[in-house]
C-alpha positions in Angstrom: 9.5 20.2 -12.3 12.0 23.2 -12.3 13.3 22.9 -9.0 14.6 19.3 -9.1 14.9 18.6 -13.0 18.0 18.9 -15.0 18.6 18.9 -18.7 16.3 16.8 -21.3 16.2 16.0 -24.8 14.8 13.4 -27.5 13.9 9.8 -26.1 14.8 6.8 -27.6 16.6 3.4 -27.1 20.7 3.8 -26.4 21.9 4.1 -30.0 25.1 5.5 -31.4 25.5 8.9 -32.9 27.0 9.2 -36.8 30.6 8.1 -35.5 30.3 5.9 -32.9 29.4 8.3 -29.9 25.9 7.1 -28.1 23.7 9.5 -29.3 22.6 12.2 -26.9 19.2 10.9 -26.1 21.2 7.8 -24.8 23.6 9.6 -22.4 20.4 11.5 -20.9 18.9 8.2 -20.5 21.8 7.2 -18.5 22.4 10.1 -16.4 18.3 9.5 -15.5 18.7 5.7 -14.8 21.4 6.3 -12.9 19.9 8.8 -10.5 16.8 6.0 -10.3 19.2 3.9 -9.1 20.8 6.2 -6.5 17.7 7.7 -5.3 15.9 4.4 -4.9 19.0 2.8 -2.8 18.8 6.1 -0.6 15.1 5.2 -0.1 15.8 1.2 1.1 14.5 -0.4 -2.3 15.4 -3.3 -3.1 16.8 -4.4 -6.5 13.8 -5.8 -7.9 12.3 -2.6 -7.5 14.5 -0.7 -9.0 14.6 -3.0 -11.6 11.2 -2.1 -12.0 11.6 1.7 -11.7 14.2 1.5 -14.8 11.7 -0.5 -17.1 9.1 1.8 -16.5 11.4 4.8 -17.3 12.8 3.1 -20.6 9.1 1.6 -21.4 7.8 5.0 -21.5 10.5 6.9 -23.2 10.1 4.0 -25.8 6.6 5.3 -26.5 7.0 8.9 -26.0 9.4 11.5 -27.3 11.7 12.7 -24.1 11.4 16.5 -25.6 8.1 16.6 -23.9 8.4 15.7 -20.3 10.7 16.0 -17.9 13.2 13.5 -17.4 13.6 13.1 -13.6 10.2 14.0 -13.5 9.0 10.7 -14.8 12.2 8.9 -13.3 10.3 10.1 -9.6 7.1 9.0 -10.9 8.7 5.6 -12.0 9.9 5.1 -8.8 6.9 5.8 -7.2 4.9 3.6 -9.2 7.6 0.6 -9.1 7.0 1.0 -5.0 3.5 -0.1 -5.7 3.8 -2.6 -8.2 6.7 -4.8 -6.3 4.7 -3.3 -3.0 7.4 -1.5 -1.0 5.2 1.5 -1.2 7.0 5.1 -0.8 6.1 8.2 0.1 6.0 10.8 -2.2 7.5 12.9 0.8 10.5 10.8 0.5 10.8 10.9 -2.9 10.8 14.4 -2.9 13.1 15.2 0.1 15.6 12.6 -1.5 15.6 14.0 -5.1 16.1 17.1 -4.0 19.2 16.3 -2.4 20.6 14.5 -5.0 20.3 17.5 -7.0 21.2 20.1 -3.9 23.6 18.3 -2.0 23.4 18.9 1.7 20.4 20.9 1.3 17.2 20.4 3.8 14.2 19.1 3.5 11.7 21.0 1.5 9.6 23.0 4.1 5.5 21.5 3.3 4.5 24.8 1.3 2.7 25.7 -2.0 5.9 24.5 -4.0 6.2 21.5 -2.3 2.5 20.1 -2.9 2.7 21.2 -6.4 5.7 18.9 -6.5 3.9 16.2 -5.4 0.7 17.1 -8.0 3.0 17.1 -10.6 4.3 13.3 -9.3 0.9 11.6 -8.9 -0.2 13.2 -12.2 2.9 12.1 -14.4 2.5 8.8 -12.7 -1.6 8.6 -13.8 0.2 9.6 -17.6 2.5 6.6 -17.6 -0.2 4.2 -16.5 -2.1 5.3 -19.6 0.7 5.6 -22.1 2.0 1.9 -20.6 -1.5 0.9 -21.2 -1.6 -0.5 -17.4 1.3 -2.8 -18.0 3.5 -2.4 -15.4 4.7 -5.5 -14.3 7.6 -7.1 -15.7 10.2 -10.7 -15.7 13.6 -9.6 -14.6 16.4 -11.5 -15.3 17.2 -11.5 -11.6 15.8 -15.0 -10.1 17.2 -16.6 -13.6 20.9 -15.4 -13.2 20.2 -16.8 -8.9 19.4 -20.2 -10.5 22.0 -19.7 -13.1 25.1 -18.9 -10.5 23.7 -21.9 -8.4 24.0 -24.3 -11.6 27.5 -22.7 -12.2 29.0 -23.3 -8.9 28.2 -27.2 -8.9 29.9 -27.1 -12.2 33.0 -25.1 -11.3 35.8 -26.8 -8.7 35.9 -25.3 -5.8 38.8 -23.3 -6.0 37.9 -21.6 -9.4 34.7 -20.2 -7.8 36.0 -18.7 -4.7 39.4 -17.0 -6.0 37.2 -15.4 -8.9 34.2 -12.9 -8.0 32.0 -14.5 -10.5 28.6 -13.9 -8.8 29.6 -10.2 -7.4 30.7 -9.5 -11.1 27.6 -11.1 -12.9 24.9 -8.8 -10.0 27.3 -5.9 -11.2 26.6 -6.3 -14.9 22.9 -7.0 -14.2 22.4 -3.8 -12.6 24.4 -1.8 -14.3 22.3 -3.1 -17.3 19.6 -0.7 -16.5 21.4 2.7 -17.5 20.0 1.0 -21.1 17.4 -0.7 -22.8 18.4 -4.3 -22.9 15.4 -4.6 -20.7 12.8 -3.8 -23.4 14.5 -5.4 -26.1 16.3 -8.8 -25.2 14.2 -11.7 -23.1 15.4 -11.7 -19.4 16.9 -15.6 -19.3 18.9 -14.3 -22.2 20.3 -11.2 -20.6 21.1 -13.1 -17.0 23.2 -15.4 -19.3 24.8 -12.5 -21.1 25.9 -10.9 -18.1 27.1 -14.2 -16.7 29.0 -15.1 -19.7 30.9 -11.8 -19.5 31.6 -12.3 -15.5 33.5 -15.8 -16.6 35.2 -14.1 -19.8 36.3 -10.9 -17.5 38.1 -13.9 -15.4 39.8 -15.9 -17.9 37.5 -19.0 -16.2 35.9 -21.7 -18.7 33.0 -23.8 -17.9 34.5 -27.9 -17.7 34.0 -30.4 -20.2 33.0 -27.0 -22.6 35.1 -28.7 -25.8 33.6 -32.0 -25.6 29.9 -31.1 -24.7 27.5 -31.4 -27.4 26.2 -27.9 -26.9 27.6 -24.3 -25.1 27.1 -24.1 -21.9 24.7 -21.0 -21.6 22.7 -23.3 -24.6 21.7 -25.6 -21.8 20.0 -22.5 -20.0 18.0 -20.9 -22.7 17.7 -23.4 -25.8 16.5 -20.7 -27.6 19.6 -18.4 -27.2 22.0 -17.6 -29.5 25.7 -16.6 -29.8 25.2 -13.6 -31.9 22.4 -12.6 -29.5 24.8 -12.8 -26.4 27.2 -10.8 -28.5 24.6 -8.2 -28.6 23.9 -8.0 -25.0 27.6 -8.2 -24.0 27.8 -4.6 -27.3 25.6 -3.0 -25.4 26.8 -3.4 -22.0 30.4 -2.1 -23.4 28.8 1.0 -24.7 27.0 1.3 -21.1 30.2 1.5 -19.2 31.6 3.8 -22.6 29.0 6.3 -21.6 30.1 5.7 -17.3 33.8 6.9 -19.0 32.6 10.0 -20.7 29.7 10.9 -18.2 30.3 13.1 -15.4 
């Protein structure tokens, strides 16, 4: 897909490099997740959606090497295929048309020629390959309606006034999406990252949960029994090393 791809290189999760750098098949996977995320606001999805779009991306880079394919090639097919799965089907047209002009700002629409449908081939055919390398498992558990019931436990906790002069819930959706430029998708369980995220959003704020000292057990315990400390520390590396990468990025 020489017209609309960019740069690629080895797939992977989002690791560091030999001194603390994200390695550079993690900063590809960023810039790609990132334009997923652009393009599919551009064509009206919605965030579950695009949710979707990411996971397929970082599900099949997980099982394929990213030195033979075509990043953004795959990202259009992700999206593609995420439109069908959460069924707010795109067309390909669009797809096209809108990747293109992320790539050639204020260009116009590809005219409907040879190059054009072999665009579209090359979409419907990568999209066939990741149905077969994902072995037909395309539909995932976001941590998206667990964070909604989450914020809605949090605000009956929370007075009044600490819940309305601090964007909690803005800052917790924030985190959640911005998630996605990685792989905490594929390798932490969704109640456990929607926790994460809004364990950050109160830490960012300087707000504590009431009663915390003499409960018997952490708040976020009480949402996932299962969870850990250590694994919330995890989540919350990762997400630092996600807006590290937004830094350095252009």
């Amino acid at each position: 897909m020489e017209a609309i791809g960019q740069d690629s290189c080895g797939g992977g999760d989002a690791a560091r490099g030999s001194v603390g750098r994200p390695a550079p098949e993690a900063r590809v996977h960023f810039r790609v997740t990132r334009f997923i995320m652009e393009a599919g606001v551009k064509l009206g999805m919605q965030s579950i959606p695009i949710a979707t779009a990411c996971t397929i991306y970082h599900k099949f880079f997980y099982e394929i090497n990213l030195d033979a394919y075509d990043p953004y090639l795959v990202a259009m097919s992700s999206l593609y295929l995420a439109g069908k799965v959460e069924e707010q089907h795109l067309r390909t047209r669009d797809i096209i048309n809108v990747s293109n002009r992320y790539f050639h700002p204020g260009s116009e629409p590809l005219e409907l020629d040879a190059h054009f449908w072999a665009l579209r081939d090359s979409i419907v055919q990568c999209e066939l390959l990741v149905l077969r390398v994902l072995r037909f498992q395309v539909s995932f558990q976001h941590p998206h309606k667990y964070l909604l019931h989450y914020l809605i436990s949090l605000k009956n906790w929370l007075n009044r006034y600490s819940w309305q002069r601090t964007p909690i819930s803005v800052t917790a959706w924030a985190l959640l999406r911005d998630s996605y430029h990685g792989g905490l998708c594929l390798r932490f369980r969704a109640q456990h990252i929607a926790v994460a995220v809004l364990h950050l959003a109160l830490q960012a704020y300087g707000v504590e949960v009431p009663a915390e000292a003499e409960a018997e057990k952490p708040w976020w315990q009480v949402f996932s029994d299962d969870l850990t400390k250590p694994v919330i520390d995890n989540i919350v590396s990762d997400l630092i090393q996600i807006y590290t990468m937004d830094t350095e990025i252009p």
